[in-house]
C-alpha positions, 0 to 999 in steps of 0.5 A, a space after each residue: 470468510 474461507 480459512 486460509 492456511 497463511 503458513 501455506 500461502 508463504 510456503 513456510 512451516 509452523 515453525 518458521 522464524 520471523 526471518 524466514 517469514 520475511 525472506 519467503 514473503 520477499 520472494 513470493 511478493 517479488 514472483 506475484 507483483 502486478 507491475 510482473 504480471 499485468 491484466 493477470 487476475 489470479 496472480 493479483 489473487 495470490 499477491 493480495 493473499 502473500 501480503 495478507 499472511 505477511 502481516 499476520 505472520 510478522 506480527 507476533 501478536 497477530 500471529 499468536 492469535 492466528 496460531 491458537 484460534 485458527 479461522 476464527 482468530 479475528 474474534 479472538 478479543 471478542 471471545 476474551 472479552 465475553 470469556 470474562 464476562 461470562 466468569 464474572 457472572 459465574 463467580 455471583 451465581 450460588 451453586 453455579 461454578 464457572 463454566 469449564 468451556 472458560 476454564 482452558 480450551 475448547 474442551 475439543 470444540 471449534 471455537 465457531 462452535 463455541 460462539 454458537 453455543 453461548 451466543 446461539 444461530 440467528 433467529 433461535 439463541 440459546 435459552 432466549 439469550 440475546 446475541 451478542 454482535 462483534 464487528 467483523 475484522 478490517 482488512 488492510 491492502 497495498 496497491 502499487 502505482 507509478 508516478 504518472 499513474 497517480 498524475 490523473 484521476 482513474 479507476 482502478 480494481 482491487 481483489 480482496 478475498 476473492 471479491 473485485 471491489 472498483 475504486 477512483 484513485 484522485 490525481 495527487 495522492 502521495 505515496 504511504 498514503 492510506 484510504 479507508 473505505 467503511 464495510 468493506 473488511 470481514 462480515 460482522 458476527 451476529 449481524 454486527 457491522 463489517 469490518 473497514 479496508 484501509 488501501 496504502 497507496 505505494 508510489 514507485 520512484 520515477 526514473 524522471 521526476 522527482 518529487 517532492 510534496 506537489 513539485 517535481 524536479 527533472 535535470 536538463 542536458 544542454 550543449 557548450 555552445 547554448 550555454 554560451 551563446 543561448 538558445 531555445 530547448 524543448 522540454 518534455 514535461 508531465 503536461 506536455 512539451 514546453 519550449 524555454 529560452 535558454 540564457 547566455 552564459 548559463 552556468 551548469 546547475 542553474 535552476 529554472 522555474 515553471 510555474 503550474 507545471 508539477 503535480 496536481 494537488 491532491 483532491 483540488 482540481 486545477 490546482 497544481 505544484 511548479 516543475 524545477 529544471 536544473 540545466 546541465 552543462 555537456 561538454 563537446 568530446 571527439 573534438 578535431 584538431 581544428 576545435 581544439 585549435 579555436 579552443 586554445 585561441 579562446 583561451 588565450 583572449 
């Protein structure tokens, strides 16, 4: 995998303090958001990328990692591991002290340099040594969608590190939730396997729907006059319009069921939640002299 400067992604120092860390994250995230930039392929690149330096960066362990091997950070458990098996087996070799390359350092190598020469290249290790394998680093993704978005199964293309990878996002997912889909993080060491990418589905508010598990809630205006008297209102749900009989005498905040009519259940096909109406009560307003009159009358009755 390219090394990427992710100080350079954020457009901050090596110095910079977790807060600036966060503001310059929130400002490129905001620049390069896709719902900001549709159909555009590069800005989807660097989005990818901003959200990768941002978790690095604003972990302090990941960070520390990232800070002292550079490009080769990933394996830096891997190294530590080996580092002190490598000095447990100094410590019991007579007349053979550890090696100085565990002792501190590098000794002004690139710690790829530094596996190669203690695990060897593939197809000729070092002194027959067998290579030792390290699974690749998972990869962790964001993808942003709306509400209605995630109301049907559908395809959907992801870049991560240079590399398109196409997956269906079923109809019901939830917001937060996370997927995982095996090999497809960072190459293995050695031939071992690739790491996995995990995608957390981030579902934007509806200025419609609300929604709560598989139900959906939606406010309803309605004139005086059907709360009053009643009538008939056609509803624009999800699944299409609906038209509801309205009762006589339907107080403001009377709630409504529509059984079958919310969100698809996640992963069971024609399975669905209810859709809630709360009817809301609109008051006339601009009334004539004359209403104004005939409501005074009422009033009195």
């Amino acid at each position: 995998m390219d090394f990427i400067d992710y100080y350079n992604v954020l457009g901050v120092p090596k110095t910079a303090s977790e807060d600036d860390i966060r503001k310059a994250y929130r400002k490129l995230a905001r620049k390069h958001h896709p719902d900001l930039n549709p159909n555009d392929a590069e800005a989807n690149k660097k989005f990818q990328q901003i959200n990768e330096a941002n978790e690095i960066l604003s972990d302090p362990e990941k960070r520390k990692k990232y800070d002292q091997y550079g490009k080769d950070w990933q394996h830096a458990e891997q190294f530590e591991e080996a580092r002190r098996q490598q000095q447990q087996r100094s410590q019991y070799t007579q007349g053979n002290p550890v090696n100085d390359d565990f002792s501190g350092g590098f000794g002004g190598t690139d710690f790829s340099d530094f596996l190669s020469s203690m695990f060897g290249q593939e197809g000729s290790p070092r002194g027959g040594r067998r290579q030792t394998q390290f699974r690749g680093q998972d990869y962790q993704a964001e993808l942003h969608l709306s509400l209605r978005d995630v109301y049907v199964t559908h395809k959907q293309t992801l870049t991560i590190e240079g590399k398109n990878i196409r997956i269906t996002v079923p109809a019901g997912i939830e917001n937060g939730q996370k997927i995982k889909l095996a090999g497809y993080g960072s190459p293995g060491v050695n031939g071992g396997p690739a790491g996995d990418l995990y995608i957390t589905f981030v579902i934007a508010d509806d200025p419609r729907y609300k929604r709560l598990g598989n139900d959906l809630y939606i406010d309803e205006e309605i004139d005086l006059y059907t709360a009053l008297l009643g009538g008939e209102r056609v509803v624009e749900t999800m699944a299409g319009k609906v038209k509801l009989t309205v009762q006589p005498e339907t107080q403001s905040g009377t709630k409504v069921r529509l059984k079958g009519k919310g969100f698809p259940v996640y992963k069971q096909d024609g399975q669905f939640g209810d859709l809630y109406i709360t009817w809301q009560v609109k008051l006339p307003t601009n009334l004539t002299d004359q209403q104004k009159a005939l409501f005074r009358q009422l009033s009195t009755l």
